[in-house]
N, C-alpha and C positions, 0 to 999 in steps of 0.2 A: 546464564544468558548475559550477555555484551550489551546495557544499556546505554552505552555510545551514542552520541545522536548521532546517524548518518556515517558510519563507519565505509560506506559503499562508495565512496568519495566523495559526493555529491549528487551523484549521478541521481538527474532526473526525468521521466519516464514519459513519454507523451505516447496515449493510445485508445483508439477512439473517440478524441477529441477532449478526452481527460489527463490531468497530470496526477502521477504516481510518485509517491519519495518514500526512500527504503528507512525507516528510520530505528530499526534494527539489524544486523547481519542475516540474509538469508543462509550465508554458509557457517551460520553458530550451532558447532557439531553439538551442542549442551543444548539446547535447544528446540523444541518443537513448534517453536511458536515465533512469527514473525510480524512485525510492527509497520504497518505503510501510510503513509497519509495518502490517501487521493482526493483529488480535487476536480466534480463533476460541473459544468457548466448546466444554467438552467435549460437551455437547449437541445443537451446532449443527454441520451439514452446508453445503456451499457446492455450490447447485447446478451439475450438470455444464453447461458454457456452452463458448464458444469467441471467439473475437478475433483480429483480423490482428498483433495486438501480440506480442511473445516475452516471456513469463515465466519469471523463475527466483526459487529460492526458499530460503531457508536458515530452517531448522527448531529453535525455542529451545522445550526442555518446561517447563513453570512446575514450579518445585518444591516 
C-alpha cells in the first residue's frame, strides 16, 4: 500500500454538498483498501445508496 498523502494530485472531490480527498491511491494494484477523508456539513445528508465495496468509518466532531 502507497502511504502517500494524496498521491491523486490533490485533487478534491465535491459531491452532495460534501468534500472527499483521496488520501491513498485508489489505483494501488497492492491494495484493497483505500483511504478518504470526507467532510459532511451539518446540513447536508449523504444519500442512502449501496456498493459492492466495504466501508468503515471513524468519526472526528469539529469542535
Amino acid at each position: 500500500m502507497n502511504i502517500e498523502i494524496n498521491p491523486s494530485t490533490g485533487k478534491v472531490v465535491e459531491l452532495f454538498g460534501s468534500t472527499i480527498e483521496f488520501l491513498t491511491s485508489p489505483q494501488d494494484a497492492e491494495s484493497d483498501f483505500c483511504i478518504l477523508r470526507g467532510t459532511i456539513p451539518d446540513n447536508v445528508q449523504v444519500p442512502i445508496h449501496s456498493h459492492p465495496d466495504t466501508e468503515d468509518f471513524l468519526l472526528f466532531p469539529e469542535n
